[in-house]
C-alpha positions in Angstrom: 105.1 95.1 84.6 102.8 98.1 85.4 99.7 95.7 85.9 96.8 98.3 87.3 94.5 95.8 86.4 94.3 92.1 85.6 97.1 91.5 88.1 96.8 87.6 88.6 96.1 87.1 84.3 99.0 89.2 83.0 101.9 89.8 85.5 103.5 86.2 85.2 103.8 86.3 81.4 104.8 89.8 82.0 107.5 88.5 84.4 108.6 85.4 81.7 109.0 88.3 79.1 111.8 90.9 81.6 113.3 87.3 82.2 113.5 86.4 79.5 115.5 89.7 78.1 117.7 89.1 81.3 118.3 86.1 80.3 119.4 86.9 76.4 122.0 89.5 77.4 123.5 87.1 79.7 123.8 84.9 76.8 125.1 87.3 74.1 127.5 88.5 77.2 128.6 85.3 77.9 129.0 84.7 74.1 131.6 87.1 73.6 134.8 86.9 73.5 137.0 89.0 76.2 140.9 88.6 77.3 140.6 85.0 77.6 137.4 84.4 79.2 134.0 86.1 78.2 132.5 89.7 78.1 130.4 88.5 80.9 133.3 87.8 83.0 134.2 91.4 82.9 130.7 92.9 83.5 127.9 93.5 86.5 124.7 92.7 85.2 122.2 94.6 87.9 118.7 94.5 87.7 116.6 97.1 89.8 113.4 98.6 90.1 112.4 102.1 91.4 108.9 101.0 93.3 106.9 98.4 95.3 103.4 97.5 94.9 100.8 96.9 97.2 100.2 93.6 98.4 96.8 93.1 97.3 94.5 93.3 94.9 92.9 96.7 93.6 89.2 96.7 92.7 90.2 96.2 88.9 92.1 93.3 89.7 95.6 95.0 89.4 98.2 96.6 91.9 99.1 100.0 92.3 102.3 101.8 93.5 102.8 101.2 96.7 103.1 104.8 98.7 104.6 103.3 101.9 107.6 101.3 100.6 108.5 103.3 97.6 
């Protein structure tokens, strides 16, 4: 997701692709079993993210770190 340039292009499918991967351990979670339910019913799941970007655009069409919210 580290789109320094070609922002607007690349960072949806980049987006899809994390999703997606969120999306497939949920499923192999909820797949297995676990004391009469699922492994997922026994798990947090947290996604996080150590920075912020800017809010617009950079001259190479990208976004950068953003130094007052990180």
């Amino acid at each position: 997701l580290d789109t320094h340039s070609e922002h607007p292009g690349r960072h949806m499918e980049e987006q899809r692709k994390v999703w997606q991967q969120v999306a497939d351990i949920v499923a192999f979670f909820k797949a297995v079993p676990f004391r009469g339910g699922s492994l997922f019913d026994q798990t947090l799941i947290m996604v996080v993210t150590d920075f912020s970007r800017t809010p617009f655009l950079n001259p190479s069409q990208g976004k950068d770190h953003n130094p007052l919210t990180n």
